[in-house]
NUKOLVO-6592 format. One line per field, with one value per residue (C-alpha): residue number from 1; residue in three letters; x, y, z. Coordinates in Angstrom, 2 decimals, padded with zeros to 5 digits. Layout:
# NUKOLVO-6592
i <- [NUM	...]
aa <- [ala	...]
east <- [X	...]
north <- [Y	...]
up <- [Z	...]
This chain:
# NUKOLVO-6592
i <- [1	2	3	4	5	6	7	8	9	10	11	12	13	14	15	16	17	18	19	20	21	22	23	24	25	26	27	28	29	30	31	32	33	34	35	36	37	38	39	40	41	42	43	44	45	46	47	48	49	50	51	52	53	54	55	56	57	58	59	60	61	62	63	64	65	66	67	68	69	70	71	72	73	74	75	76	77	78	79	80	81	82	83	84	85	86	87	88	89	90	91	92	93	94	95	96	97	98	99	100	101	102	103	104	105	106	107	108	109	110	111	112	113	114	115	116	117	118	119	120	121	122	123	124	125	126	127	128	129	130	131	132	133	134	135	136	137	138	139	140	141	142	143	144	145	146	147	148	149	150	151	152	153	154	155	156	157	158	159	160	161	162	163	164	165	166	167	168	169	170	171	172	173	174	175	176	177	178	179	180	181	182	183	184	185	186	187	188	189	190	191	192	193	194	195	196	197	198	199	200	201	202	203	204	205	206	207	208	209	210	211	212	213	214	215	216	217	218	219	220	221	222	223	224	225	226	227	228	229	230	231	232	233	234	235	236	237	238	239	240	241	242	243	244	245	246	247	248	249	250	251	252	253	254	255	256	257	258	259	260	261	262	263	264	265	266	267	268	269	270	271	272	273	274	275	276	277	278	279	280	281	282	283	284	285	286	287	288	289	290	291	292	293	294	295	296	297	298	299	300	301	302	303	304	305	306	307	308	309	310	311	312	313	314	315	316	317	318	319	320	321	322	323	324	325	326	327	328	329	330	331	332	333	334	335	336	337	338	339	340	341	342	343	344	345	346	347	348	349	350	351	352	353	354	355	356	357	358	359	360	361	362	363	364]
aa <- [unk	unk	unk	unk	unk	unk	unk	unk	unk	unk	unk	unk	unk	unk	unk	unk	unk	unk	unk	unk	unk	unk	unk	unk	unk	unk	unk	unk	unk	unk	unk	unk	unk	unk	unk	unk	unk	unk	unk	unk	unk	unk	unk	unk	unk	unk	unk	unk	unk	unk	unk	unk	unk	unk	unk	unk	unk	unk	unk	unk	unk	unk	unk	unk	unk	unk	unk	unk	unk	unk	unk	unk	unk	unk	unk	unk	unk	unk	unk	unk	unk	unk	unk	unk	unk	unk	unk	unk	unk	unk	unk	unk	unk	unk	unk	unk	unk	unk	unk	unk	unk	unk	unk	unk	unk	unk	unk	unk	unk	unk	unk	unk	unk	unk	unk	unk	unk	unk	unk	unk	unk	unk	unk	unk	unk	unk	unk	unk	unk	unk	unk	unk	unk	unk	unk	unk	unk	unk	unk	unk	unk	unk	unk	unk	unk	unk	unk	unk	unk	unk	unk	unk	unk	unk	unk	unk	unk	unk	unk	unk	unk	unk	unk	unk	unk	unk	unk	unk	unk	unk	unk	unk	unk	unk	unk	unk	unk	unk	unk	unk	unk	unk	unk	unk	unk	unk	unk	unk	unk	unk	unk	unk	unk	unk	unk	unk	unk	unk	unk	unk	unk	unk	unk	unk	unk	unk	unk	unk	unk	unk	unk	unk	unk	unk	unk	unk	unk	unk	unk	unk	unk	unk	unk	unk	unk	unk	unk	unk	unk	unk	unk	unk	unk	unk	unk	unk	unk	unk	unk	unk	unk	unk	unk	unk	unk	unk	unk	unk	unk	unk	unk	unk	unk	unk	unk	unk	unk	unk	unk	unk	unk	unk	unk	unk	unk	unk	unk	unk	unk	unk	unk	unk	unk	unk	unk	unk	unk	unk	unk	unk	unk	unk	unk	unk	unk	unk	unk	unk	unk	unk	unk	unk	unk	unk	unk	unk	unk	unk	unk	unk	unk	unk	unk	unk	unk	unk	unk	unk	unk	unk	unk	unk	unk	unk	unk	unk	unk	unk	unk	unk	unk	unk	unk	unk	unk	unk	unk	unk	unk	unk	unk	unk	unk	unk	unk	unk	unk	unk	unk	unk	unk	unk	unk	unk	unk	unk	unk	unk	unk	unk	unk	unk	unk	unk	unk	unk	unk	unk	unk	unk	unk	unk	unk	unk]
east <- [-074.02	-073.90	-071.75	-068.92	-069.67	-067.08	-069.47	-070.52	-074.00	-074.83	-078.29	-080.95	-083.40	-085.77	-087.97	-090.21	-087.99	-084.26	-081.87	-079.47	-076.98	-074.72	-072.73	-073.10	-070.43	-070.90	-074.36	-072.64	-072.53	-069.06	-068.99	-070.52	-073.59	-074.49	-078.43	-079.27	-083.00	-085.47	-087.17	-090.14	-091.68	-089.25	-088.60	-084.96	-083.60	-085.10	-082.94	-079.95	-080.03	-080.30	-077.48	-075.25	-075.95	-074.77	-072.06	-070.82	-070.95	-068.95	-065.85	-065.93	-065.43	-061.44	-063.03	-065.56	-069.29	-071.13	-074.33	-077.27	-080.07	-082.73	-086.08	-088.41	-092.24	-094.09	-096.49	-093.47	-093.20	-090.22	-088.73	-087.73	-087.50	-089.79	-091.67	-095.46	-097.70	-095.75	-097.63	-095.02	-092.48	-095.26	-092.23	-091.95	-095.31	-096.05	-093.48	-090.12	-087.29	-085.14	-083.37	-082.50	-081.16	-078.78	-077.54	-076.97	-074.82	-072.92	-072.55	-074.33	-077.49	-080.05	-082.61	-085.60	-088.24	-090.87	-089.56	-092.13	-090.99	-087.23	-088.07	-089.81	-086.37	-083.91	-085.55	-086.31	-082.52	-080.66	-083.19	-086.23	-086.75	-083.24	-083.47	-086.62	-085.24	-081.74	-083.49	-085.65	-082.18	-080.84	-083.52	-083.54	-087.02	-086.53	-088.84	-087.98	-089.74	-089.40	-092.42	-092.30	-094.85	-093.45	-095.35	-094.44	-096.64	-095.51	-096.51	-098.46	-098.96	-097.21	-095.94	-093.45	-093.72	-090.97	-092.40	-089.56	-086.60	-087.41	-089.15	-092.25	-093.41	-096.60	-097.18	-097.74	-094.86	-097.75	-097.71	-098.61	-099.87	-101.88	-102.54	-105.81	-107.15	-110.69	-110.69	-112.87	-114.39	-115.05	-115.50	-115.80	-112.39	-109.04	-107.15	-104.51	-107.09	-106.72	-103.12	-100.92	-099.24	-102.17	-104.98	-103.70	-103.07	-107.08	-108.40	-106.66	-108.77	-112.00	-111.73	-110.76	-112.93	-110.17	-109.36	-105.88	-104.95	-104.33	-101.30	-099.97	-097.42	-097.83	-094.62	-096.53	-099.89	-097.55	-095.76	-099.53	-100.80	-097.76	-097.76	-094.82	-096.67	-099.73	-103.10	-106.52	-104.70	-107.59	-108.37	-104.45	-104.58	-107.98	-106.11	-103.42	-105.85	-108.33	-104.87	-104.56	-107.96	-107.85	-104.14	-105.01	-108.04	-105.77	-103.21	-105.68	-106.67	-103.20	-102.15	-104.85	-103.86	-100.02	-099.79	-096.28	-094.84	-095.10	-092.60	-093.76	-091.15	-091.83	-091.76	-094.91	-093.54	-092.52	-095.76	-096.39	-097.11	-100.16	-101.76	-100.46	-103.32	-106.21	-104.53	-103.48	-107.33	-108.47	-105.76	-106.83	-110.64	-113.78	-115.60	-119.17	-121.64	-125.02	-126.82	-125.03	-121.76	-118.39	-115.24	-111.63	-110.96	-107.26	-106.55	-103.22	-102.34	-100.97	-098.12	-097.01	-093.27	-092.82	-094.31	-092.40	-095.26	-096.14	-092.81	-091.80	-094.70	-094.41	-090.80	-092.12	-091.39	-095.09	-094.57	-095.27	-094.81	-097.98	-098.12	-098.22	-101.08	-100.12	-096.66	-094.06	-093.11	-093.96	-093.87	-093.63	-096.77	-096.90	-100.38	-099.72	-099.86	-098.18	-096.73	-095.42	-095.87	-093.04	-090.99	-087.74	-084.80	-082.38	-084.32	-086.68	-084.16	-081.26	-083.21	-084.03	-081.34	-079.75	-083.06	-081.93	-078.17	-078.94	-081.60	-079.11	-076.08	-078.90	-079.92	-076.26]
north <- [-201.38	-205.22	-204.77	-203.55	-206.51	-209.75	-211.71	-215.02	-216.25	-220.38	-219.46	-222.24	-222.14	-225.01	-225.79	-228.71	-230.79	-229.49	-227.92	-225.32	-224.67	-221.43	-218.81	-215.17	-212.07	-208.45	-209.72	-211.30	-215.50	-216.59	-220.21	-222.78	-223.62	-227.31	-228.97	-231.69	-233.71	-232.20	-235.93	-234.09	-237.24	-238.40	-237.09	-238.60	-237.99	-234.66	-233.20	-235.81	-233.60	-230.33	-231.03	-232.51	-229.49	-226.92	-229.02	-229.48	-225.53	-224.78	-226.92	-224.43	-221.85	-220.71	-219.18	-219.98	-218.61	-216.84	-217.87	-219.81	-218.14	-218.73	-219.40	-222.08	-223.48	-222.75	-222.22	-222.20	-220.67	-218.77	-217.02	-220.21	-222.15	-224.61	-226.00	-226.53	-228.48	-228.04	-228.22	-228.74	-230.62	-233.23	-234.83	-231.17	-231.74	-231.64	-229.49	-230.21	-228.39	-227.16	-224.17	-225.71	-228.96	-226.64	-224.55	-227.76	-228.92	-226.03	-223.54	-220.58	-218.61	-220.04	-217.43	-218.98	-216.69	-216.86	-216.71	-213.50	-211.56	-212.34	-211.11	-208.38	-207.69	-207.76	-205.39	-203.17	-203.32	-203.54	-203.32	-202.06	-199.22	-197.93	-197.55	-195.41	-193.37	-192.73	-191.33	-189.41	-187.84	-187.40	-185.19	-183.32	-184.40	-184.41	-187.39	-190.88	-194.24	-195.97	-199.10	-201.87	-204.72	-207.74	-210.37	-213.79	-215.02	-218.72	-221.57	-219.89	-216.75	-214.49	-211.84	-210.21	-206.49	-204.12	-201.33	-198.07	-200.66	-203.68	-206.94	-207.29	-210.83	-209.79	-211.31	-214.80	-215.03	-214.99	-211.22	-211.16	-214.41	-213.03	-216.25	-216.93	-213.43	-213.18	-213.89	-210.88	-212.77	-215.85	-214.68	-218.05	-218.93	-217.36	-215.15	-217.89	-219.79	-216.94	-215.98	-218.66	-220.97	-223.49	-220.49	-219.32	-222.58	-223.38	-220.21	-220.69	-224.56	-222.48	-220.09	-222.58	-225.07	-227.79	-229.29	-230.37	-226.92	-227.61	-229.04	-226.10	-223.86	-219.96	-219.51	-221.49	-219.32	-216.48	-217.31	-217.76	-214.14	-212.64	-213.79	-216.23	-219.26	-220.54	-220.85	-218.75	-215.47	-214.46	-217.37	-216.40	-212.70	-213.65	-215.99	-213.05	-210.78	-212.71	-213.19	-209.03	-208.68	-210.55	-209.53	-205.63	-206.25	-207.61	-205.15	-202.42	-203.68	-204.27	-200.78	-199.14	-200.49	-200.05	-197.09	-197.97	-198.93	-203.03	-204.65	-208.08	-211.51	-214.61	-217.04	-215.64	-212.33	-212.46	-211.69	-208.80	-206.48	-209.10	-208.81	-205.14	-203.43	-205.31	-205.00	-200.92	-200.85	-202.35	-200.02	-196.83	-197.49	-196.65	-198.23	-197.69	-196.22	-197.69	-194.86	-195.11	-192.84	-193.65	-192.89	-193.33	-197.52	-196.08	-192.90	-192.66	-192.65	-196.13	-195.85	-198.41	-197.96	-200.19	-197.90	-194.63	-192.21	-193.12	-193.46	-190.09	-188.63	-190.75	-188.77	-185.30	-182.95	-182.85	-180.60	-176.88	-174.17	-172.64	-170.27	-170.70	-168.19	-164.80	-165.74	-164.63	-168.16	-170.71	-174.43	-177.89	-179.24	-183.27	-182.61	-185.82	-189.15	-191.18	-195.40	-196.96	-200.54	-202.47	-205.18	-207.16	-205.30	-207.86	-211.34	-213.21	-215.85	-213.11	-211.06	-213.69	-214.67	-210.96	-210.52	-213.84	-212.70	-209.23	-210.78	-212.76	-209.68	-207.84	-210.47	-211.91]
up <- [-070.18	-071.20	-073.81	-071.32	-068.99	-069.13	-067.43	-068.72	-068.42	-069.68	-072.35	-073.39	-076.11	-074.93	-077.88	-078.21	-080.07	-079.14	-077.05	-078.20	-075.29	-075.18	-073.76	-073.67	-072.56	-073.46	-075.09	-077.67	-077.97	-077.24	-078.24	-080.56	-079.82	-078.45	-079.76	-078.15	-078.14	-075.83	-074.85	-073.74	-072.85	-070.37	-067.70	-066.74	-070.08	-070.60	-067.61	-068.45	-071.69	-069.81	-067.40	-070.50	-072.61	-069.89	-069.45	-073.09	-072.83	-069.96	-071.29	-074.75	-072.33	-071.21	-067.67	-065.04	-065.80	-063.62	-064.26	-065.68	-067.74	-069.96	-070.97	-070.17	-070.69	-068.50	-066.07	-063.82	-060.32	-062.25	-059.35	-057.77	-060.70	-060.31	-063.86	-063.28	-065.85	-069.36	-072.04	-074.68	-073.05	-071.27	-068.70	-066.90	-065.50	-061.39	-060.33	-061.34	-059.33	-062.37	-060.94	-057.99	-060.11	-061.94	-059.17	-057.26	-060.45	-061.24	-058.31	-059.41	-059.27	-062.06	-063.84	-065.14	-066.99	-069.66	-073.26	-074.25	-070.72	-072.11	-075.75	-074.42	-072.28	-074.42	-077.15	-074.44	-073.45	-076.87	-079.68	-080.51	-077.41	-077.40	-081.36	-080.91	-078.27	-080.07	-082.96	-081.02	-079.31	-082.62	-083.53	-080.75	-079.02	-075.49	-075.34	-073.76	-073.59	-070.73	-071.27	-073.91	-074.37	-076.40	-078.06	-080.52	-083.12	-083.56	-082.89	-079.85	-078.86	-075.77	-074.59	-072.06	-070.37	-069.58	-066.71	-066.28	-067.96	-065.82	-066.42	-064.90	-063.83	-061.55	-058.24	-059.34	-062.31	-064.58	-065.64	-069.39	-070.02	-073.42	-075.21	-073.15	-073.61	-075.42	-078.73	-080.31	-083.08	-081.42	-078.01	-076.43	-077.25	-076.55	-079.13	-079.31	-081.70	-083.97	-083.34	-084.15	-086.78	-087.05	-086.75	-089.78	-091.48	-090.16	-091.40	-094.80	-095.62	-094.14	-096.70	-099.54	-098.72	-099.02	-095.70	-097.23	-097.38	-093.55	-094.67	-095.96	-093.80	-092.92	-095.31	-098.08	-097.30	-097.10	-100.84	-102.02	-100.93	-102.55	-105.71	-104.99	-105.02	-107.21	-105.54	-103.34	-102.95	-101.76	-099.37	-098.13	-097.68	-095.96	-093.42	-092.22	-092.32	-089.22	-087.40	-087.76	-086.52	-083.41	-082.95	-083.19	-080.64	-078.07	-078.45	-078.00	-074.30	-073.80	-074.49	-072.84	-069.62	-070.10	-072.69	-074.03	-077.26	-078.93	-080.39	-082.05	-083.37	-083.64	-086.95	-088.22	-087.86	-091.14	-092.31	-090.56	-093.91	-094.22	-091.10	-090.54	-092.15	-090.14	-086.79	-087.07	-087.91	-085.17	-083.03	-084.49	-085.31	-083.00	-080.57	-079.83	-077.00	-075.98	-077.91	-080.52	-080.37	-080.80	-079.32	-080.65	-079.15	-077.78	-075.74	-077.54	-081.13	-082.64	-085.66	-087.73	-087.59	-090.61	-092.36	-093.73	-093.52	-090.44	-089.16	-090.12	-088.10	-085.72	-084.74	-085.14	-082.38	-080.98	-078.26	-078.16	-075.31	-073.07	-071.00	-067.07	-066.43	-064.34	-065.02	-067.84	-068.02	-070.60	-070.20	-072.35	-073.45	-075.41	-076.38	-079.19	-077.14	-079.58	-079.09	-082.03	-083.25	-085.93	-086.03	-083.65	-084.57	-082.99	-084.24	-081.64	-080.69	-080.27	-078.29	-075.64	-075.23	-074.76	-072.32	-070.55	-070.17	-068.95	-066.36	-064.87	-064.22	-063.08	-060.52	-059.25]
């Protein structure tokens, strides 16, 4: 439906270090976009930056906007846009009235969300979901999924749900806040630690033993596991492959409490076919009794839809027809409880900011 939809919504991408201001209409950006220095550290020209950004914006545009949305650090008391005590940008830190700032400015209703919950949003809307359940309809399979968990690997690590096509931001705007969730393997600290740009750059000087190799970025560890790059393949595969371990853990609480498909973006993304392997075993592996037992660790069955094989069986018609006893009639039975795991169709940055747009015509 967005892509019929004139409206124009004002998008931010609020990274640590800069702005980038746009527009979006029919889920498509519409002008030029506008960067501008975050000043994280000060407060006054941090939100002289915001307010000159959305302005830039507004005079690329040839007709009024209609409203303001996008995603911000948080914690945040998002519904009411208020940011709490940012971590990356340290000036938003006490309670700083954003939303109301804006709307004050520029006469509209201001969305503020979570930049996972918006990923998670806009593949749900326009990527990854829809994909799955058009070529389920081209097949023929009746089936339909309604539930999409999103997570980014990046410099941290989170995640955004999508419950029957809608965002879901819990009671306190802190639905899905997966970063602080146990780490498996060092269960005193949170998977984050193990999930992220500098766990794998870490994990990498651990296994070589040279604490320069700290230095090194994921795409550089990344270039050294495949061959691209001289130096510990080993030591490299090893670092994606803790990431896929801890990553494949988490996911497998996550989707036992919301059974539904997972998309995952974010920069380190890009080595998914690394840490692929380690976290589908984790998914699909066993976990154990007291006496000694084990039972499968999901109640569903976890693909890896970047994977042909599994991708192909993955959209098999499953379903078979039973009998309704002392009845003539027969029924549809899904006795496979399948949810697939791959890769952002639309790009992380491109889906927030479809997730962000699609927020805000929901919400005017």
């Amino acid at each position: 439906m967005i892509r019929n939809d004139k409206r124009i919504v004002l998008t931010l991408d609020a990274g640590g270090t800069n702005f980038v201001f746009s527009a979006i209409q029919s889920g498509e950006e519409i002008v030029t976009p506008v960067t501008l220095p975050a000043n994280g550290n000060n407060l006054e020209l941090c939100l002289n930056s915001i307010l000159q950004g959305f302005s830039e914006v507004s005079k690329k545009l040839n007709q009024k906007f209609d409203a303001i949305s996008f995603a911000f650090p948080g914690p945040a008391d998002y519904p009411n846009g208020i940011i709490g005590d940012c971590g990356n940008l340290t000036a938003c830190r006490g309670g700083v009235a954003l939303g109301p700032m804006l709307e004050d400015k520029f006469h509209v209703p201001v969305f503020i969300n979570n930049d996972g919950d918006l990923f998670a949003y806009g593949e749900a809307i326009a990527g990854f979901l829809p994909e799955i359940n058009s070529e389920f309809e081209k097949k023929g399979i009746s089936k339909s999924y309604k539930n999409l968990l999103g997570v980014t690997l990046g410099t941290g690590f989170g995640a955004g749900i999508v419950h029957n096509h809608q965002l879901y931001l819990g009671d306190n705007s802190a639905a899905a806040e997966i970063w602080v969730t146990r780490n498996a393997l060092v269960p005193e600290t949170f998977a984050e630690e193990s999930i992220s740009i500098r766990a794998v750059q870490r994990e990498f000087a651990n296994l070589t033993g040279n604490e320069n190799d700290r230095n090194l970025t994921p795409k550089d560890i990344f270039e050294i596991a495949t061959g691209a790059k001289p130096g510990n393949i080993d030591a490299a595969k090893g670092s994606f492959q803790k990431l896929g371990e801890v990553l494949g853990d988490v996911l497998a609480n996550a989707i036992t409490l919301l059974d539904c498909n997972v998309v995952i973006g974010g920069g380190l993304s890009n080595a998914y076919k690394l840490f692929a392997p380690a976290m589908m075993k984790q998914l699909n592996g066993k976990i154990s009794t007291f006496n000694g037992s084990t039972v499968n660790r999901l109640e569903v069955k976890a693909f890896n839809l970047e994977d042909d094989s599994e991708r192909k069986i993955f959209f098999e018609n499953n379903t078979k027809m039973v009998d309704v006893p002392f009845s003539e009639r027969k029924v549809v039975y899904n006795c496979h409880k399948n949810v697939g795991i791959g890769l952002t169709n639309l790009g992380t940055s491109k889906a927030v900011g479809i997730g962000a747009y699609a927020f805000a015509l929901q919400n005017i």
